[in-house]
C-alpha positions as CSV (number, residue, x, y, z in Angstrom):
1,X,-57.6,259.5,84.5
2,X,-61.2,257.8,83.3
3,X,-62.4,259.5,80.1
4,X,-65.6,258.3,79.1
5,X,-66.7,258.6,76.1
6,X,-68.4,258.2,72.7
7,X,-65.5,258.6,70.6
8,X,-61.9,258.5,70.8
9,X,-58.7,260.0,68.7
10,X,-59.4,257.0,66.3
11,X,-56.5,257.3,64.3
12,X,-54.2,257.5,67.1
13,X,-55.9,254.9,69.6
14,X,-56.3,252.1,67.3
15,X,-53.0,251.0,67.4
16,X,-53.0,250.7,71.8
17,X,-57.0,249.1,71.1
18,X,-55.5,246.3,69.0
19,X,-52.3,245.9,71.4
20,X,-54.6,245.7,74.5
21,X,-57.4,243.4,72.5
22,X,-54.6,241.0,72.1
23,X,-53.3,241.0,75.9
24,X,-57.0,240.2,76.4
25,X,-57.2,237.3,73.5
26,X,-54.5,236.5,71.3
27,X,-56.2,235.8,68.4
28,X,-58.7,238.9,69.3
29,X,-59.7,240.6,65.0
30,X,-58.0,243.4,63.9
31,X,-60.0,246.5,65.2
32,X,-60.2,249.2,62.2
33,X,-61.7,252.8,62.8
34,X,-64.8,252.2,60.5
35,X,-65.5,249.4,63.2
36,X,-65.0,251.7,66.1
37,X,-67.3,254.5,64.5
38,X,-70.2,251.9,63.8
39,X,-69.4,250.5,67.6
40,X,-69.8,254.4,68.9
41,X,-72.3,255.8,67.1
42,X,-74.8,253.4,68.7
43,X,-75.8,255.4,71.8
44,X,-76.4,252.0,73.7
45,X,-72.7,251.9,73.5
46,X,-70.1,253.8,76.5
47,X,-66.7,253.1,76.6
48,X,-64.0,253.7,79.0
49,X,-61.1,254.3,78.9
50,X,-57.5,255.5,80.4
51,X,-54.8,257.6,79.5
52,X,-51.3,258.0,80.6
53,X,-50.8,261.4,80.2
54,X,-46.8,261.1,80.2
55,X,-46.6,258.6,77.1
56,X,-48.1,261.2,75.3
57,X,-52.1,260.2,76.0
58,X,-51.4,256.3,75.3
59,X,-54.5,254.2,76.2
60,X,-53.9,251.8,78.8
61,X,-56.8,250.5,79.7
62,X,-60.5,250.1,78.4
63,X,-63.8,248.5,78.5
64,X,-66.9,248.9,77.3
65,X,-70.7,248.8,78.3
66,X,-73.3,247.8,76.2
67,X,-77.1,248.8,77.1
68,X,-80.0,246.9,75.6
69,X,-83.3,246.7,76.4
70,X,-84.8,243.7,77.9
71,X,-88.8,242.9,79.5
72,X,-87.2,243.2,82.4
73,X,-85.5,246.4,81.7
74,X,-82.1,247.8,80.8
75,X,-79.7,245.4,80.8
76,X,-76.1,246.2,80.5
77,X,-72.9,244.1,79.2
78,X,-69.9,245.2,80.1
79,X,-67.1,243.6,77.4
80,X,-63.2,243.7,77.2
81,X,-61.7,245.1,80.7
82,X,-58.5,245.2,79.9
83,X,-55.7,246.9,81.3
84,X,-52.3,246.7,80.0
85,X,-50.2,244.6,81.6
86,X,-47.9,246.7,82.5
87,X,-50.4,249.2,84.7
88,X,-52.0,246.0,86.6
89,X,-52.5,245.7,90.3
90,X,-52.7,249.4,91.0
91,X,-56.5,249.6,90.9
92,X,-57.1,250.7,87.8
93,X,-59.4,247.8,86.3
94,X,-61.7,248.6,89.5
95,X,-61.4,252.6,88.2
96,X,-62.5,251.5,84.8
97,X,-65.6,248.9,86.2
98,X,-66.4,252.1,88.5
99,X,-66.9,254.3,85.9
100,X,-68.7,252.1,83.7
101,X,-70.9,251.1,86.5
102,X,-72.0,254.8,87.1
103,X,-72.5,255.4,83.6
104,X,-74.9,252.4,83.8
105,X,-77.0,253.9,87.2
106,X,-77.1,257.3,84.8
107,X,-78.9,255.2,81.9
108,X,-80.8,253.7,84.3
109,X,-79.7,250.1,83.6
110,X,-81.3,247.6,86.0
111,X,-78.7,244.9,85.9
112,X,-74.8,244.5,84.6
113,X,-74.1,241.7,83.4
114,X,-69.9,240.2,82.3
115,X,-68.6,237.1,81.4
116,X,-64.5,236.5,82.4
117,X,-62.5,233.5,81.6
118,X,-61.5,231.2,83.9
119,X,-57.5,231.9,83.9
120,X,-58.4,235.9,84.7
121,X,-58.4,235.3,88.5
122,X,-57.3,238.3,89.8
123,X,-60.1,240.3,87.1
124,X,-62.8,237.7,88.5
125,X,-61.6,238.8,92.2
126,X,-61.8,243.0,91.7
127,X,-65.5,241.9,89.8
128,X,-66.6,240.1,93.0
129,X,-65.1,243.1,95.0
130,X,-67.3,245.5,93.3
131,X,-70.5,243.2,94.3
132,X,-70.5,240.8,91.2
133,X,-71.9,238.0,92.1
134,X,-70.9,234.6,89.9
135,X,-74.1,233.3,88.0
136,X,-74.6,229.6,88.0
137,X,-75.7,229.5,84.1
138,X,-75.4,227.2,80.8
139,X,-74.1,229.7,78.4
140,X,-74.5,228.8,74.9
141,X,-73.1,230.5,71.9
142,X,-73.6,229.7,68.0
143,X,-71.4,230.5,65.8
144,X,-72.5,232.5,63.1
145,X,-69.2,233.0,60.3
């Protein structure tokens, strides 16, 4: 089931976070539980997440949504849908993007924003499903390491 939150069992989670970081990019950085506290005690910062409550709790899935504000209002990033390969296709990326999305109307976030690589055509589908609507932008990124 979705379990929103603002914390998770760190100790436990992290292992099924990095796993499912990695199905989303390979060479995704090790995610440690000082780097999930600093992520969660931000509270512009929801994350969702699913359970399988017969492997014991095991994250499956998550994503998370990031609220900032803007001049022209809330703004809100939603980052790293994943769902673990093995749980795809049964609607469960569209029950994580649902919750996130009504955690957003609750914040009162104006707009949601997401960016999804090119080869994730059946993620970019459930997005346009939901009423995402493909942005005809340049996005540039600097690299600041």
């Amino acid at each position: 089931m979705l379990k929103l939150s603002q914390y998770a069992e760190l100790e436990k989670d992290i292992p099924c976070i990095n796993k499912l970081l990695r199905q989303l990019h390979p060479e995704a950085p090790k995610v440690t539980k000082e780097i999930m506290v600093k992520m969660l005690e931000k509270s512009n910062v929801k994350i969702a997440i699913l359970r399988d409550k017969s492997k014991n709790n095991q994250i499956f899935g998550m994503a998370s949504l990031h609220v900032i504000r803007t001049f022209f209002g809330l703004k809100g990033i939603v980052e790293n849908v994943i769902v673990d390969e093995e749980y795809r296709g049964k609607g469960r990326g569209k029950e994580l993007m649902n919750g996130l999305i009504e955690a957003a109307k609750k914040k009162g976030v104006v707009y949601l924003e997401l960016t999804s690589g090119p080869e994730r055509q059946n993620a970019q589908k459930m997005y346009e499903s939901l009423g995402f609507k493909k942005r005809e932008t340049n996005v540039y990124r600097l690299e600041l390491k």
